[in-house]
RODO-2510 file (C-alpha; in nm, 4 decimals, decimal comma):
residues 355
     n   res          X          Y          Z
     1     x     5,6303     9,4330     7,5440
     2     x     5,7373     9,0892     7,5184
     3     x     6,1059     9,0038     7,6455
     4     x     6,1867     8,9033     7,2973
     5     x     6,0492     9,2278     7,1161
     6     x     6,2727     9,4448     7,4271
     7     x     6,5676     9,2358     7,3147
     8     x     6,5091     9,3460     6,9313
     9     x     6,4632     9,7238     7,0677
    10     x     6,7930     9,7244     7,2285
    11     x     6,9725     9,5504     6,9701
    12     x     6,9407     9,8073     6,7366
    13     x     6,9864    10,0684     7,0223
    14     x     7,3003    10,3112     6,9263
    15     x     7,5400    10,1558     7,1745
    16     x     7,8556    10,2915     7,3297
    17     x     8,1827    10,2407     7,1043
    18     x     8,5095    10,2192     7,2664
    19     x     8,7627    10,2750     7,0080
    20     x     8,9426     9,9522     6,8330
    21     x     9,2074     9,7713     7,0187
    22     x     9,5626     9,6716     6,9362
    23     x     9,4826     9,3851     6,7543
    24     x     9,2666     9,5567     6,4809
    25     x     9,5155     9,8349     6,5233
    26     x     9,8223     9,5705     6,3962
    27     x     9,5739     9,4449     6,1385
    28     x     9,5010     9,7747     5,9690
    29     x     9,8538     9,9217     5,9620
    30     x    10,0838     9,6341     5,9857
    31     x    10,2474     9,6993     6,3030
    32     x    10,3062     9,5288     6,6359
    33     x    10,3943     9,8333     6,8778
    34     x    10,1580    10,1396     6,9315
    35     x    10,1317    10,4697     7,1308
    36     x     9,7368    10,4328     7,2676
    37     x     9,6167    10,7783     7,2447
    38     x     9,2382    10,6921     7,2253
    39     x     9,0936    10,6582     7,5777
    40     x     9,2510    10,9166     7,7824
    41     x     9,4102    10,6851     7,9874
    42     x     9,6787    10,8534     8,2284
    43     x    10,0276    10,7243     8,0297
    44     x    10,2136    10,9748     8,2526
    45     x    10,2026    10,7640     8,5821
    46     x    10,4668    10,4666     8,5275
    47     x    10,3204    10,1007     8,5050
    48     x    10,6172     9,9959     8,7951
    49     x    10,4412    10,2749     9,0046
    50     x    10,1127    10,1150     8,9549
    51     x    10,2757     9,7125     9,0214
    52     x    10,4504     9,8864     9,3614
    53     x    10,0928     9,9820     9,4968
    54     x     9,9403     9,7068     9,3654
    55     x    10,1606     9,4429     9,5331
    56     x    10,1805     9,6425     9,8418
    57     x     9,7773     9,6248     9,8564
    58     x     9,8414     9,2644     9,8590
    59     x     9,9662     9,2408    10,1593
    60     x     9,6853     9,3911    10,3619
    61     x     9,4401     9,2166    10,2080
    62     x     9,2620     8,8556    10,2312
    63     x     9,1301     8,8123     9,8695
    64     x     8,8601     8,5798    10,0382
    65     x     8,6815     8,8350    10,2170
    66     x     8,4424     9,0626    10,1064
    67     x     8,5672     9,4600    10,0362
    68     x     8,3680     9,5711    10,3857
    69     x     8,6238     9,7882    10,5684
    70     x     8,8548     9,8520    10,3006
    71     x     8,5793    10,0056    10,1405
    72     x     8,4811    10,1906    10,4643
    73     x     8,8454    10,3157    10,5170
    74     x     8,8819    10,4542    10,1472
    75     x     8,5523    10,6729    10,1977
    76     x     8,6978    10,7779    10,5158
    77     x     9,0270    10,9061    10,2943
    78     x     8,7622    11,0343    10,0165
    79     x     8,5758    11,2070    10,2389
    80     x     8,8429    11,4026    10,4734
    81     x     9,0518    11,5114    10,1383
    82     x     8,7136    11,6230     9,9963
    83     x     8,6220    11,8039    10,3353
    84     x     8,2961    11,6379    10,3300
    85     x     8,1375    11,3768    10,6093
    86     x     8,1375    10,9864    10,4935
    87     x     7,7991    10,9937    10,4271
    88     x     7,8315    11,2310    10,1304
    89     x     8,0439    10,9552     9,9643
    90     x     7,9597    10,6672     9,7679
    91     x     8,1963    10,4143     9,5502
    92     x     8,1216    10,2801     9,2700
    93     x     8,2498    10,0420     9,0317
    94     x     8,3842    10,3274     8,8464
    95     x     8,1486    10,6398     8,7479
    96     x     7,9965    10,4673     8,4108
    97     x     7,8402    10,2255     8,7023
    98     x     7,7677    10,5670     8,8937
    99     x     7,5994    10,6845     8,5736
   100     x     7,3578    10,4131     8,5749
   101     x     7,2693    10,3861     8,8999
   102     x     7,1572    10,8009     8,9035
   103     x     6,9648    10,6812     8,5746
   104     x     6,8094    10,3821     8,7592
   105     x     6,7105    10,5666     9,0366
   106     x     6,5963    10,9147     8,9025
   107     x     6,5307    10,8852     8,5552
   108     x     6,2700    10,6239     8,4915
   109     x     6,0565    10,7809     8,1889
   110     x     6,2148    11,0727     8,2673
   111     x     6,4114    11,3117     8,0384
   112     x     6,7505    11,3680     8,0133
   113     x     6,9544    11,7138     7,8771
   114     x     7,2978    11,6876     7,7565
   115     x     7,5325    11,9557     7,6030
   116     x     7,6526    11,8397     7,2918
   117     x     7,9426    11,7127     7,2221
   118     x     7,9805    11,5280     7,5203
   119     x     8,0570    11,1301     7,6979
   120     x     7,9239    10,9720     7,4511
   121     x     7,8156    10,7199     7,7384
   122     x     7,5306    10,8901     7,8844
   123     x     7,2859    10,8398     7,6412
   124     x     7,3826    10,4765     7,6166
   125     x     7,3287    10,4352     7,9618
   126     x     6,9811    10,5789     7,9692
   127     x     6,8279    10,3227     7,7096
   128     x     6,5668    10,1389     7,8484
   129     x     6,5341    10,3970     8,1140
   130     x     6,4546    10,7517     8,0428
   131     x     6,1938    10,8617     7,8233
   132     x     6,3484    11,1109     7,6197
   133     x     6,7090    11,2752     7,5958
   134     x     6,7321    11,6218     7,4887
   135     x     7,1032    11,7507     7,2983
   136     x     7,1547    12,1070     7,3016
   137     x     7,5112    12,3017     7,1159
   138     x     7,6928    12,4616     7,4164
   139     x     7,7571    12,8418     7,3785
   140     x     8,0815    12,9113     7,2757
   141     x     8,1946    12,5711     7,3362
   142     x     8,1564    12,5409     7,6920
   143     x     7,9224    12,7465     7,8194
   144     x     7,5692    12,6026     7,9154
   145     x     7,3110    12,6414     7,7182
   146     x     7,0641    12,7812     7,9954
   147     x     6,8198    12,9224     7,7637
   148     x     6,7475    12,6046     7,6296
   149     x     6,7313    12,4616     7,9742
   150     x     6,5039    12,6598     8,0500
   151     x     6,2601    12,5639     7,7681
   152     x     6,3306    12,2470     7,7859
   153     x     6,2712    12,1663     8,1232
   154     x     6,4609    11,8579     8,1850
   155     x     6,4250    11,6344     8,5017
   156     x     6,7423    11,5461     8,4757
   157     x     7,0880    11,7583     8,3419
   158     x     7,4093    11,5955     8,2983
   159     x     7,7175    11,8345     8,2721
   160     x     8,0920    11,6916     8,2044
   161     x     8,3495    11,9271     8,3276
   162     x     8,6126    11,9245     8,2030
   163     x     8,3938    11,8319     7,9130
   164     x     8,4727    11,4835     7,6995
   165     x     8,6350    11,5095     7,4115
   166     x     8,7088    11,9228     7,4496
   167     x     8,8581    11,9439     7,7413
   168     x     8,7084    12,3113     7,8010
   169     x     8,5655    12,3908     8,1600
   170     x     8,2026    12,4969     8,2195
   171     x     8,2539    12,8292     8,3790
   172     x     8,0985    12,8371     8,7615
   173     x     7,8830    13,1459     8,6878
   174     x     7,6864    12,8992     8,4214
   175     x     7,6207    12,6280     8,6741
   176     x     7,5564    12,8859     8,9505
   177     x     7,3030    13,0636     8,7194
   178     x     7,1975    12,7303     8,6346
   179     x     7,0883    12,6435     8,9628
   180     x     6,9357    12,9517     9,0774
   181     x     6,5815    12,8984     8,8573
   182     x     6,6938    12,4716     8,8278
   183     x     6,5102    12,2180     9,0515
   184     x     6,5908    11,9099     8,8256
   185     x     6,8452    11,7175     8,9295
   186     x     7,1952    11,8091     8,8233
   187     x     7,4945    11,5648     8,7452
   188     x     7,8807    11,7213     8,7884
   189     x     8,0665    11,4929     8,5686
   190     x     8,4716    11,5529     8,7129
   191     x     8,6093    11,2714     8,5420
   192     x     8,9205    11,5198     8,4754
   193     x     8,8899    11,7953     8,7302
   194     x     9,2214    11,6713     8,8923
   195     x     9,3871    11,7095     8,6415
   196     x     9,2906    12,0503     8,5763
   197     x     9,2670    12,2076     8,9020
   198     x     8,8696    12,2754     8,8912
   199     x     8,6225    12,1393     9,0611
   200     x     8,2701    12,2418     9,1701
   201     x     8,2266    12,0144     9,4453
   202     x     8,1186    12,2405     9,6977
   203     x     7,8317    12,2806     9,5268
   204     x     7,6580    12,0006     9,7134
   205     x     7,7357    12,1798    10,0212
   206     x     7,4428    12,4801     9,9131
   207     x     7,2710    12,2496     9,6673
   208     x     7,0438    11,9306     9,7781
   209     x     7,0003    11,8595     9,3663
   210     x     7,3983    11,8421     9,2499
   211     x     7,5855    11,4999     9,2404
   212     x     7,9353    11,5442     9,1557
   213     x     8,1436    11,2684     9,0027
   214     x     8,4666    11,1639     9,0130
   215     x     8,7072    10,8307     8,8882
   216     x     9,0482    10,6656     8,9941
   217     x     9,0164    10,5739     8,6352
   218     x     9,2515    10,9153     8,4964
   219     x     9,4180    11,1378     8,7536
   220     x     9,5146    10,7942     8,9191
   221     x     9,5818    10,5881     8,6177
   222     x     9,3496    10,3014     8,7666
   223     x     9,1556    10,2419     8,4341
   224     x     9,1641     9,8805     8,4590
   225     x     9,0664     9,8373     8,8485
   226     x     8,7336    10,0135     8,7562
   227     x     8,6343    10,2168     9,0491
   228     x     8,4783    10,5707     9,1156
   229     x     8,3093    10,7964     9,3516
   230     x     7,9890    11,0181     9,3629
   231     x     7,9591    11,3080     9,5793
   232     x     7,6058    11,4674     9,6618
   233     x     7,3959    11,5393     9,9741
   234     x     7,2270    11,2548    10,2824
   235     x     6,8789    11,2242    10,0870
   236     x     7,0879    11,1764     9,7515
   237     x     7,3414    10,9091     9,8840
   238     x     7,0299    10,7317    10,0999
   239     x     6,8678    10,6892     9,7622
   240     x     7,1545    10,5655     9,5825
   241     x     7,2857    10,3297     9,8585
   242     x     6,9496    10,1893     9,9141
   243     x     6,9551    10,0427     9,5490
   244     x     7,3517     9,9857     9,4770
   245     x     7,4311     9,6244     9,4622
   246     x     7,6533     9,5028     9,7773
   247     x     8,0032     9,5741     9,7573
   248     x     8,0622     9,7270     9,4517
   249     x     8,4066     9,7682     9,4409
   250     x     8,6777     9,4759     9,4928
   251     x     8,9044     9,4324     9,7661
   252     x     9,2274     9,5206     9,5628
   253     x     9,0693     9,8426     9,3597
   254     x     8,9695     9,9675     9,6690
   255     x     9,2715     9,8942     9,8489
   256     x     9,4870    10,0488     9,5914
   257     x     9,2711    10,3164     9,5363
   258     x     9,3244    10,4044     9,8993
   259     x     9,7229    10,3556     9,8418
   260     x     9,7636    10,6245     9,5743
   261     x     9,5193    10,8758     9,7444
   262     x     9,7278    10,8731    10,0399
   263     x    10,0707    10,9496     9,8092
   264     x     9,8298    11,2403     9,6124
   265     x    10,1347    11,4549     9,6330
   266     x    10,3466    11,2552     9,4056
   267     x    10,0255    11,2312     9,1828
   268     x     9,9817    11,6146     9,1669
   269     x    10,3231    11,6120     9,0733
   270     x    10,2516    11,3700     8,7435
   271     x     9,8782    11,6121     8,6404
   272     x    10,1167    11,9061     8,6631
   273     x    10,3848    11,7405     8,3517
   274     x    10,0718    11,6123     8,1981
   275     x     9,9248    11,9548     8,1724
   276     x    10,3024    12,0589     8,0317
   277     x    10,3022    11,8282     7,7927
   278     x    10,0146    11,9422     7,6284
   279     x    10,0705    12,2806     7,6342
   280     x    10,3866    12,1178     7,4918
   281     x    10,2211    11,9685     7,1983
   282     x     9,9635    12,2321     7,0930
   283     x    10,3193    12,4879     7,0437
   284     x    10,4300    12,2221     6,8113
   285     x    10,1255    12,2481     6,6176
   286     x    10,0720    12,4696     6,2852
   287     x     9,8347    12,7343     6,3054
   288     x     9,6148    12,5786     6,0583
   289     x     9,5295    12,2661     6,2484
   290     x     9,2484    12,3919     6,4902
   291     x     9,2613    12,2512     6,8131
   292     x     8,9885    12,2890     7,1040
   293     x     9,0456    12,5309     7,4399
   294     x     9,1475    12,1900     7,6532
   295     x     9,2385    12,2523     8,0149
   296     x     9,2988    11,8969     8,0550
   297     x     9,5598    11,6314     7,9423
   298     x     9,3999    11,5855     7,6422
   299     x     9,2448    11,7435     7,3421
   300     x     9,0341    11,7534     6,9973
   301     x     9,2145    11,8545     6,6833
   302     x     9,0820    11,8639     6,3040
   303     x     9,2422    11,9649     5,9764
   304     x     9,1274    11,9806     5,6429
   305     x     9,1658    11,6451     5,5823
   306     x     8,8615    11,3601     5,6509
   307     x     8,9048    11,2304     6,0082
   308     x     8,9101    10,8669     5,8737
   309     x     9,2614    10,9824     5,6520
   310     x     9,3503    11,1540     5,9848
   311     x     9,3087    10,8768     6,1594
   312     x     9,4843    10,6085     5,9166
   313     x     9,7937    10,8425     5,8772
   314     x     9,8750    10,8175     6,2539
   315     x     9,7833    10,4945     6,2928
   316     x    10,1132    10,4101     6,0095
   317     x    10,2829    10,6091     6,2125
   318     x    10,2528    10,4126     6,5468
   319     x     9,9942    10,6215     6,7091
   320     x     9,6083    10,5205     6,8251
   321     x     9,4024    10,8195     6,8354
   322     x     9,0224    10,8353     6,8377
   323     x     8,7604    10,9587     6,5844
   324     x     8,4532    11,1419     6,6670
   325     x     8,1394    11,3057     6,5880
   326     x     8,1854    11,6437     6,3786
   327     x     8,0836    11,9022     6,5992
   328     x     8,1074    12,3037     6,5395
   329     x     8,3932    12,4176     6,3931
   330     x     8,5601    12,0919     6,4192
   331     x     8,4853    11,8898     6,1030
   332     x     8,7183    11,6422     6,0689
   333     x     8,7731    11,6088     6,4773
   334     x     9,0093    11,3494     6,6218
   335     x     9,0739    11,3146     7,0299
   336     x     9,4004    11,2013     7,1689
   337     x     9,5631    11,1980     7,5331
   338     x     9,8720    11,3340     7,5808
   339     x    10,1432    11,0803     7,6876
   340     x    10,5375    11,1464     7,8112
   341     x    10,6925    11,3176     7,5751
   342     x    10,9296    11,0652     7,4851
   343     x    10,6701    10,8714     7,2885
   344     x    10,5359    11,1130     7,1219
   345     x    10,8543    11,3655     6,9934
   346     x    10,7552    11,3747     6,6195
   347     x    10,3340    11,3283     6,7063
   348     x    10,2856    11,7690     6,6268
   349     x    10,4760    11,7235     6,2975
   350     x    10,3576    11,4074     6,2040
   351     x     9,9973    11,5482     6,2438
   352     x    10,1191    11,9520     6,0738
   353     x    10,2091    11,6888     5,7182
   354     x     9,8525    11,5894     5,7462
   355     x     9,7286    11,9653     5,7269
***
């Protein structure tokens, strides 16, 4: 296939879609100041908190050096909080770069599984790579789908836990049943497991086919410096560092990446109101608008009104929420993060006048 005839191919590949920004926002509903409820991102951590770290970074570092032992110290930090030696850590410039580089290396005409609905960005990032992807319902909303698995028979199976956009856990006796008859490859996605207290990473401990993922991007409210971490076993990592591009990470992101893991406790402090808050919210809510089982700082909510109407309403209202795919039970679904209660007090009832 020519270059030109690849180019066509991928331009009218289904590509990943981010939400619209404030601009469009201030077009469509005629305001200047919004609540942005449509990427997850961690509102609870003040921005000074974030311009403290960042500035003290700034003094350690010489901006005209390449990231080598700053990068070297954080996987140091990584790996003694995660109880794990250095060499079952690996940055990258944040997990969606993680994503692809698992893709690049194992999944070359290969075939993907995915529990639907999920990150929307895992397909995305598999175009051009693997051969086929394969979308199976969860059972009761979070619970692998092992019999399909099974006759599938996937190389590869990607698993987000806390799952994007319900927020509901995977239970461990699905992934440990999961990898009793599995030889595939298996991908952890912990974007949120912070947050929510529940992680599986000591999986890779018993298991040479589990990566485990994690981001700075949430629980640290780092969206913008773009870095993440994988965790898996020595022949995994080899593989991965043998094809990562040098230095993957900056000098500042990894810097003050290192800076807020060392002050987790005062981040702990900020998942714990987040998790508050949204238990917060969903007692606010009427009984008719259904909500998912979310053990995160976010969560999916429909009513019986057309997403799209949903979405417009709240957007009048000052608030940026997200639209996505109808999935079971949820037929109008829209996503939204959770954010300090003080900017979102009349959020529940603006969203019960909608049922």
């Amino acid at each position: 296939m020519s270059w030109r005839a690849e180019a066509e191919r991928l331009r009218q590949a289904s590509g990943y879609v981010s939400g619209i920004s404030v601009r469009e926002a201030s077009r469509i509903a005629g305001r200047r100041r919004f609540v942005n409820l449509q990427s997850n991102e961690n509102l609870f951590v003040p921005k000074r908190v974030m311009e403290a770290l960042v500035r003290r970074a700034l003094k350690d570092l010489d901006l005209r050096l390449y990231p080598k032992e700053v990068i070297e110290d954080l996987i140091s930090l990584i790996a003694e909080r995660e109880g794990l030696p250095a060499e079952n850590v690996l940055l990258g410039h944040g997990a969606d770069q993680l994503i692809e580089l698992i893709l690049r290396a194992f999944g070359k005409d290969r075939t993907l599984l995915i529990h639907s609905p999920t990150y929307s960005y895992y397909p995305v990032a598999g175009i051009g790579v693997l051969r086929r992807v394969v979308e199976v319902e969860f059972e009761d909303n979070e619970r692998l789908n092992l019999r399909a698995i099974q006759r599938e028979n996937p190389d590869l199976v990607f698993i987000c836990s806390p799952n994007n956009p319900t927020g509901g856990v995977v239970p461990e006796e699905d992934l440990k049943e999961l990898l009793s008859f599995y030889r595939g490859l298996v991908v952890v996605d912990e974007t949120y497991a912070q947050i929510a207290g529940i992680t599986y990473r000591d999986l890779i401990k018993s298991h040479d086919n589990v990566i485990v993922l994690r981001t700075f991007s949430k629980a640290f409210a780092m969206a913008s410096f773009r870095i993440g971490y994988a965790m898996a076993g020595r022949t995994i990592m080899e593989a991965l560092s043998r094809i990562q591009s040098p230095f993957p990470v900056t000098s500042l992101s990894a810097k003050v990446a290192y800076l807020a893991l060392k002050r987790e406790a005062y981040f702990r402090r900020i998942w714990k109101k987040a998790i508050e808050t949204r238990s917060w919210f969903e007692g606010r809510l009427s009984s008719k608008v259904r909500r998912t089982r979310s053990s995160t700082y976010f969560l999916t909510i429909s009513t019986s009104r057309s997403s799209e109407e949903v979405f417009r309403a709240l957007l009048k209202r000052g608030y940026i929420t997200r639209i996505i795919k109808p999935f079971r039970g949820f037929e109008n679904p829209i996503r939204l993060n959770m954010a300090p209660k003080s900017l979102i007090r009349d959020l529940p009832d603006a969203i019960n006048g909608l049922v």
